[in-house]
Residue, then its C-alpha position, 0 to 999 in steps of 0.5 A: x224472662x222467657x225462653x224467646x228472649x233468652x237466646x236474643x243476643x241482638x243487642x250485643x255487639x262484636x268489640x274488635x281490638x284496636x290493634x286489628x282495626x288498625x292492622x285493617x286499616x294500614x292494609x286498606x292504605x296499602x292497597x290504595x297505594x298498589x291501585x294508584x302505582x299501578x295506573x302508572x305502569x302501563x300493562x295493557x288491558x291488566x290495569x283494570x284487572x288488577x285495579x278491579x282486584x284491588x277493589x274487591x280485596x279493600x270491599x272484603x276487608x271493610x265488610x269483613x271487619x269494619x261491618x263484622x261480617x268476620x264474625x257473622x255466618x259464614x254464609x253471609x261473608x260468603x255471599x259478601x265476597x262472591x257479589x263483589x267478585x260477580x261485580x268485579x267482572x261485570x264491571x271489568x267484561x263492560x270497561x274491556x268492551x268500551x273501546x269496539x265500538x268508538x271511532x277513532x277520532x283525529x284532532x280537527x284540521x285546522x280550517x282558516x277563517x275568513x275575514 
């Protein structure tokens, strides 16, 4: 075998305990549950906020564990939850910035038809 191949561990993956994916998962239902709660709180502008939040907070714990970025480089889960923090305010500047420039709309009069 040569020395190229000696240090190729490629093949070999990271088994997560069951007690963890389960632990991950119970939180993802959680946090699902924190995001449903809160659309029916009504707090302004902070439902996206919070909503987008949450978001991230479930796409770092599936790519964190559930694709084993936990136990790559940290560099590579630092560049994971960095994007989803730039794509969380993305996302939430666009969505507060929706409601300038609609018409206020009123509901049609009723106009009586003819016969």
């Amino acid at each position: 075998m040569s020395d190229a191949h000696a240090h190729d561990d490629h093949g070999i993956g990271h088994i997560s305990p069951v007690w963890m994916l389960l632990l991950i998962f119970a939180l993802l239902i959680f946090f699902t549950f924190i995001t449903v709660a809160v659309t029916y709180i009504d707090l302004g502008a902070a439902n996206i906020w919070i909503a987008l939040a949450v978001a991230v907070v479930k796409a770092v714990l599936v790519g964190l564990y559930f694709m084993h970025l936990r136990y790559d480089s940290p560099f590579h889960s630092l560049i994971l939850i960095s994007a989803f923090l730039f794509l969380a305010v993305f996302i939430g500047f666009a969505l507060m910035d929706t409601g300038e420039y609609q018409v206020d709309l009123s509901p049609p009069e009723s106009v009586p038809v003819s016969g």
